[in-house]
C-alpha positions as CSV (number, residue, x, y, z in Angstrom):
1,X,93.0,116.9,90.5
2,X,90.4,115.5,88.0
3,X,87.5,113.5,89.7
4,X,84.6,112.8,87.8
5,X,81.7,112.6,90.0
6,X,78.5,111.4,88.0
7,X,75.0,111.1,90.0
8,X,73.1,108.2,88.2
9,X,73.9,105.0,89.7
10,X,73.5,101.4,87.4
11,X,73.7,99.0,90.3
12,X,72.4,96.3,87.6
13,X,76.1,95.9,86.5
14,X,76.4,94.8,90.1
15,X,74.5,92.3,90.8
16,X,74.9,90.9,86.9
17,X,78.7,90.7,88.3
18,X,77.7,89.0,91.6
19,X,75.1,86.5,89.4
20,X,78.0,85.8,87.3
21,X,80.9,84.9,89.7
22,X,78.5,83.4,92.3
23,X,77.2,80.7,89.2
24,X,81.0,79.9,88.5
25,X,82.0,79.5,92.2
26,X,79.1,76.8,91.9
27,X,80.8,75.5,89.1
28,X,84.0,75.1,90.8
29,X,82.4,73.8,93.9
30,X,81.0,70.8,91.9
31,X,84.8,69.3,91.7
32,X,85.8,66.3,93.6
33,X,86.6,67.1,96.9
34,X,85.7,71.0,96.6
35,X,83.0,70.9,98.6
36,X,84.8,69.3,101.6
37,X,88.0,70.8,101.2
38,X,85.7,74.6,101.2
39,X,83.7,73.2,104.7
40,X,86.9,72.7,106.0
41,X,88.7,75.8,105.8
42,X,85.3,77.7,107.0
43,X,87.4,79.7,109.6
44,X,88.6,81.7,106.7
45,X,85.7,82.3,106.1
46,X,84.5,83.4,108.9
47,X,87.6,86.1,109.4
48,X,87.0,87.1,106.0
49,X,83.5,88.3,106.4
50,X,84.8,90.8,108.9
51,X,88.0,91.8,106.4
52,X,85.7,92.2,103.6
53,X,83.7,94.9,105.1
54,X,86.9,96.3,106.5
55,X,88.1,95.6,102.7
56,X,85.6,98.2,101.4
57,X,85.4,100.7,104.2
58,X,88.4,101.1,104.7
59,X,91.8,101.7,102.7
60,X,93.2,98.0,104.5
61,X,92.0,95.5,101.8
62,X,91.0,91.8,102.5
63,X,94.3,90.8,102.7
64,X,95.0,92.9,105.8
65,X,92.7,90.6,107.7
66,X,93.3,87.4,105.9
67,X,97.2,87.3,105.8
68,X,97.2,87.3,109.9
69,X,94.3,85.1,110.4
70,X,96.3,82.6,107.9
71,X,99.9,83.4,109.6
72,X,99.6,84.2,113.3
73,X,96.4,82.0,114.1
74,X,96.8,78.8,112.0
75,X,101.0,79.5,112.0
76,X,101.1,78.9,108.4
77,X,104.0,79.8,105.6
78,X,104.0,83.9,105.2
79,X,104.1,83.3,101.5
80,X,100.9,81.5,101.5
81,X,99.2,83.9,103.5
82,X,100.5,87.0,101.0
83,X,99.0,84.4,97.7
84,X,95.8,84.5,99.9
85,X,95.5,88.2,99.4
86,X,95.9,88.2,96.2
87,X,93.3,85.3,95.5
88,X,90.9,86.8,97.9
89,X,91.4,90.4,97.3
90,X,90.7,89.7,93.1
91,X,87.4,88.8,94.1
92,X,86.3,91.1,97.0
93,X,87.9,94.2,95.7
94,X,87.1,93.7,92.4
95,X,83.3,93.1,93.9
96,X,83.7,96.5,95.6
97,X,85.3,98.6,92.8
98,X,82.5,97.5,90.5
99,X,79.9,98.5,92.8
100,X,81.9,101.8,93.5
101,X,81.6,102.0,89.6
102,X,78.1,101.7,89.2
103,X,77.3,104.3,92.1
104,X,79.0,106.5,90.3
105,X,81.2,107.9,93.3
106,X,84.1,110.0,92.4
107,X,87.8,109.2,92.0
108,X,91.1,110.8,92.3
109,X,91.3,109.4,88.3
110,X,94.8,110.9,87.5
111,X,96.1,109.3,90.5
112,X,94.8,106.2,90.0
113,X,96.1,106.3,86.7
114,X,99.6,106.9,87.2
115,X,99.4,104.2,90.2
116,X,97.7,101.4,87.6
117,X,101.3,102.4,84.8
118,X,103.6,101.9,87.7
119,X,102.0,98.8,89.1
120,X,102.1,97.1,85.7
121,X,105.8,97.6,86.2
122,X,106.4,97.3,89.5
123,X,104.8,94.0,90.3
124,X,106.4,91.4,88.1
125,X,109.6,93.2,89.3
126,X,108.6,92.5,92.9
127,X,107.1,88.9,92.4
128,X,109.5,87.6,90.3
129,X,113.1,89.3,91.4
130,X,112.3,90.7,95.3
131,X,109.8,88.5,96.6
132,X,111.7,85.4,96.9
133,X,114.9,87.5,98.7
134,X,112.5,87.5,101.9
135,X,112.4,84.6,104.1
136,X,108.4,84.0,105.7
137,X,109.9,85.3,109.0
138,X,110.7,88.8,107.3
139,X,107.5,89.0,105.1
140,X,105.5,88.5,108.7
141,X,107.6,91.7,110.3
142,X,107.1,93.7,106.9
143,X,103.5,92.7,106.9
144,X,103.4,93.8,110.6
145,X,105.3,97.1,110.4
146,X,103.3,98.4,107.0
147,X,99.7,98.3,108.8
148,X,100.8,98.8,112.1
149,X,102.4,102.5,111.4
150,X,99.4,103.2,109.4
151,X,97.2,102.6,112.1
152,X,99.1,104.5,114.3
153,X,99.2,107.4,111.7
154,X,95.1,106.8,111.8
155,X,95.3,106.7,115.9
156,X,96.4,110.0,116.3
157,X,95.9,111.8,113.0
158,X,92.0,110.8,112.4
159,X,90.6,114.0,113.3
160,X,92.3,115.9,110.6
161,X,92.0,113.4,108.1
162,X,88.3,112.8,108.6
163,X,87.7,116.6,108.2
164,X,89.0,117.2,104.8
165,X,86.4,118.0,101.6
166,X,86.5,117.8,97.8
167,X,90.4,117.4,97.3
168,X,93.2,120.2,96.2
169,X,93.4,120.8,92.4
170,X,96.6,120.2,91.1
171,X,97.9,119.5,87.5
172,X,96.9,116.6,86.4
173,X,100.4,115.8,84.6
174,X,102.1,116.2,88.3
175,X,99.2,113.8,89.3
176,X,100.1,110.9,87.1
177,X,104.0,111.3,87.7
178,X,103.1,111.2,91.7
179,X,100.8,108.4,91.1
180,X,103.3,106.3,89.2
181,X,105.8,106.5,91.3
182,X,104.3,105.5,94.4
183,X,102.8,102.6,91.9
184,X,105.8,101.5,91.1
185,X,107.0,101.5,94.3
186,X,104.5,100.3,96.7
187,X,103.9,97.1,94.3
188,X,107.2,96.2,94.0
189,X,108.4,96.5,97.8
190,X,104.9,95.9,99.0
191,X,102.2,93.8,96.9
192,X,104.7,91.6,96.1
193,X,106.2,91.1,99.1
194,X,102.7,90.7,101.6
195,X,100.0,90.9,99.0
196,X,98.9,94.3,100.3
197,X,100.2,97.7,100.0
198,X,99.0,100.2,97.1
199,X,96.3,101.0,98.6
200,X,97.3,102.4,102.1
201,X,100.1,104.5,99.7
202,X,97.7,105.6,97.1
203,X,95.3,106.5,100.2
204,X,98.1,108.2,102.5
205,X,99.0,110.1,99.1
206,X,95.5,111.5,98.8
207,X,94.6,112.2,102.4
208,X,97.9,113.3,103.5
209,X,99.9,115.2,100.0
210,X,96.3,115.9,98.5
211,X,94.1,116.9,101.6
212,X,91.4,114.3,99.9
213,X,88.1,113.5,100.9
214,X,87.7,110.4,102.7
215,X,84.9,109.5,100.1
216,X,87.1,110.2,97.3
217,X,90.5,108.4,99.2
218,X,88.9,105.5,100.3
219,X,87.0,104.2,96.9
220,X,90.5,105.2,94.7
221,X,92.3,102.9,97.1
222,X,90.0,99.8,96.8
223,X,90.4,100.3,92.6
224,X,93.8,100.4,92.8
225,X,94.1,97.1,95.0
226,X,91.7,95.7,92.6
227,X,93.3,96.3,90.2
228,X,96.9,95.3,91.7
229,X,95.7,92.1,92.8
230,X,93.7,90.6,89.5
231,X,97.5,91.5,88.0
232,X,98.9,89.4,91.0
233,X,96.8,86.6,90.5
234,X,97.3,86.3,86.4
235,X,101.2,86.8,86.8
236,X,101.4,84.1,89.5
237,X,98.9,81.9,87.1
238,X,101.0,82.4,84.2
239,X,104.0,81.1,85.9
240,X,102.2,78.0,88.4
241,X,103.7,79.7,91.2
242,X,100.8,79.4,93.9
243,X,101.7,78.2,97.0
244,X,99.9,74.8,98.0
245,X,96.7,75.8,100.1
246,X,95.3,79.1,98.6
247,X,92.7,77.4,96.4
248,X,91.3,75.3,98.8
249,X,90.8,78.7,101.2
250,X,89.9,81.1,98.5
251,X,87.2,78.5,97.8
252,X,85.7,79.2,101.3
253,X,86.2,82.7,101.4
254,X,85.6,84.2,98.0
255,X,81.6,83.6,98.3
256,X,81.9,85.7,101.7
257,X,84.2,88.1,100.6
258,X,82.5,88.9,96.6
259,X,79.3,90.4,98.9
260,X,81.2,91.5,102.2
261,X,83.1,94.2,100.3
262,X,80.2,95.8,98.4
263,X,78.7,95.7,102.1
264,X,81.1,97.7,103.3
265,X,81.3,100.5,100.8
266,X,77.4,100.9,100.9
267,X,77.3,100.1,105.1
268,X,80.0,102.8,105.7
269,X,78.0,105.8,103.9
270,X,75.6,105.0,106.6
271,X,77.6,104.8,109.8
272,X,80.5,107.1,108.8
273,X,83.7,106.3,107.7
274,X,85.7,107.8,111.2
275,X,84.2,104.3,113.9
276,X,85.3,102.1,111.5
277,X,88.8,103.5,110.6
278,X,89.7,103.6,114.2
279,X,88.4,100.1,114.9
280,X,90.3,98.8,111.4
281,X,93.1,101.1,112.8
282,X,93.6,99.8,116.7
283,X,93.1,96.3,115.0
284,X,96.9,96.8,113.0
285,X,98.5,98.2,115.6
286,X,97.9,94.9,117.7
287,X,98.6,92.6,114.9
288,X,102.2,94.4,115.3
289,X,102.6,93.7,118.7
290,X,101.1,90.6,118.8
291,X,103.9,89.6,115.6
292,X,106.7,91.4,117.8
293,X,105.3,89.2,120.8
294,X,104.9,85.6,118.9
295,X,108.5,85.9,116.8
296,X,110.7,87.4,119.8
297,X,112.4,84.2,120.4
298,X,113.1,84.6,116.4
299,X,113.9,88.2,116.1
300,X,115.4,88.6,119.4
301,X,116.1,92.2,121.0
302,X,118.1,93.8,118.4
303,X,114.8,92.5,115.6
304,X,112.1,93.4,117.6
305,X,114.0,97.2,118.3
306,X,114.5,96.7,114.2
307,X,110.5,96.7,113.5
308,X,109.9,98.9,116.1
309,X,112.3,101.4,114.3
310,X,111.2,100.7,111.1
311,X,107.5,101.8,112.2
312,X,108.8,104.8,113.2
313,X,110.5,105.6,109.7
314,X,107.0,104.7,108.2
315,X,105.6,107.6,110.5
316,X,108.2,110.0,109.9
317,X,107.4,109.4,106.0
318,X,103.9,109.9,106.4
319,X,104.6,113.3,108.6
320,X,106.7,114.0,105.8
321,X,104.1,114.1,103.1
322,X,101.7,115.7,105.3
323,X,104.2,118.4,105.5
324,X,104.5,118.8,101.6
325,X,100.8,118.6,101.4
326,X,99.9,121.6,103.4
327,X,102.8,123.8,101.6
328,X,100.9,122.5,98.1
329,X,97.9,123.1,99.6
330,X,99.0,127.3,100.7
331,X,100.6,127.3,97.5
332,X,97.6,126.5,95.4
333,X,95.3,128.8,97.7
334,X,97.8,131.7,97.2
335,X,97.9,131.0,92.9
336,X,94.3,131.0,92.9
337,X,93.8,133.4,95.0
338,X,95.8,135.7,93.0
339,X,94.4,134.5,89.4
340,X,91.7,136.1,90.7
């Protein structure tokens, strides 16, 4: 797989980014009633300066902490909690991916360029066409179900996936196919549908078909949801279709969230990537039962034993690709092995 290490870091593009966005957010601030309406939503904030860490430590961006801040503790609309990620997420992911840029860490690049083709497909398709089938109780449940069986995954898996080097060396051409499918697929049944998604799939791809690195997994995964969400936001721009509330907490947040992220990335070379995946980890797992706990009245037995379900089909698919990546895995041993 091609990943293009290169040792000399320009952290000046950094902080010229952060000097940039930080003068327009001041801009913006200036507007009548900005200031007020930002103070007021400070408990965004606040939540967001722990999800932007986890946002760059982690493959779980902003939105993973935002969306259930905004829908199980203020019980607000699902929908506005999934436009949230995507206004929150253009700025704190797109903070970390340039500062992953200008350290110069490596990247699963075919991968991530496959994923970027599909998800210029796959999420006007989802936002425009799927989206709106799912009512906010549903987009909670699917919001619930996607990070919860990934953190399960992490709960019991994190010792092998925390112990993998360099990444397997396949062809690149089988790289881009893989990495536009799961593009395609994971923005169109899940960045459109909760704001977050690519990432954990790009990520599960790496560590689990590829045997990645979690330096190399984790830092493609933050691109791509970069990436992903500055596409959400200009698609849901182009056609007015913001639900009412998200300026007025992206205001409060973004400031937190355009350093929190970089924070992460840097924080997590110090402190190792394996504490803070298990803490982000048991965190998702109890945002599922606390979902399961706060909607039975609306899902009743037969819903909750529905999500319940569901996260086990989630696990079965990640065993399933774990499976396929250690048969890739022999299989490329054995050819190189014998090219020898």
């Amino acid at each position: 797989m091609s990943i293009k290490p290169q040792p000399r870091p320009h952290l000046w593009v950094w902080f010229l980014w952060l000097a940039l966005f930080y003068v327009a957010w001041v801009w913006l601030i200036q507007e009548d009633g900005a200031w007020e309406a930002a103070k007021a939503h400070w408990p965004i904030a606040l939540a967001m300066a722990i999800g932007s860490y986890a946002a760059g430590s982690t493959p779980m961006g902003g939105g993973t902490v935002g969306f259930p801040v905004l829908v199980l503790f203020f019980d607000l609309p699902a929908s506005l909690g999934r436009d949230f990620s995507f206004a929150v997420q253009s700025v704190g992911m797109v903070s970390a991916s340039i500062f992953i840029f200008a350290r110069r860490q490596p990247l699963a690049w075919s991968l991530l360029k496959g994923a970027t083709a599909g998800a210029l497909i796959g999420t006007p398709i989802g936002i425009f066409f799927l989206a709106p089938l799912f009512a906010d109780l549903w987009i909670k449940v699917a919001f619930a179900v996607l990070w919860g069986s990934f953190g399960l995954l992490h709960l019991y898996r994190i010792g092998e996936i925390a112990s993998h080097t360099g990444m397997t060396d396949f062809d690149e051409t089988w790289d881009l196919k893989v990495g536009f499918s799961l593009g395609l697929t994971a923005s169109a049944l899940a960045v459109a549908v909760t704001g977050v998604g690519i990432d954990m799939v790009i990520y599960a791809a790496l560590v689990l078909l590829c045997r990645a690195d979690l330096k190399i997994a984790i830092p493609t995964s933050v691109v791509i949801m970069a990436f992903n969400s500055v596409y959400g936001v200009i698609l849901k721009s182009a056609t007015d279709s913001w639900q009412p509330g998200v300026y007025d907490n992206w205001l409060a947040a973004a400031p937190v969230v355009a350093l929190g992220a970089p924070l992460g990335v840097f924080i997590v070379d110090l402190i190792g990537r394996k504490p803070t995946l298990l803490v982000v980890a048991t965190l998702c797992v109890g945002q599922f039962i606390w979902t399961c706990f706060a909607e039975q009245e609306a899902l009743g037995v037969w819903g909750i034993g529905a999500a319940i379900a569901a996260v086990l089909l989630c696990l079965a698919g990640f065993e399933k690709l774990r499976s396929w990546g250690i048969k890739l895995v022999t299989a490329a041993q054995i050819k190189a092995h014998t090219d020898r």
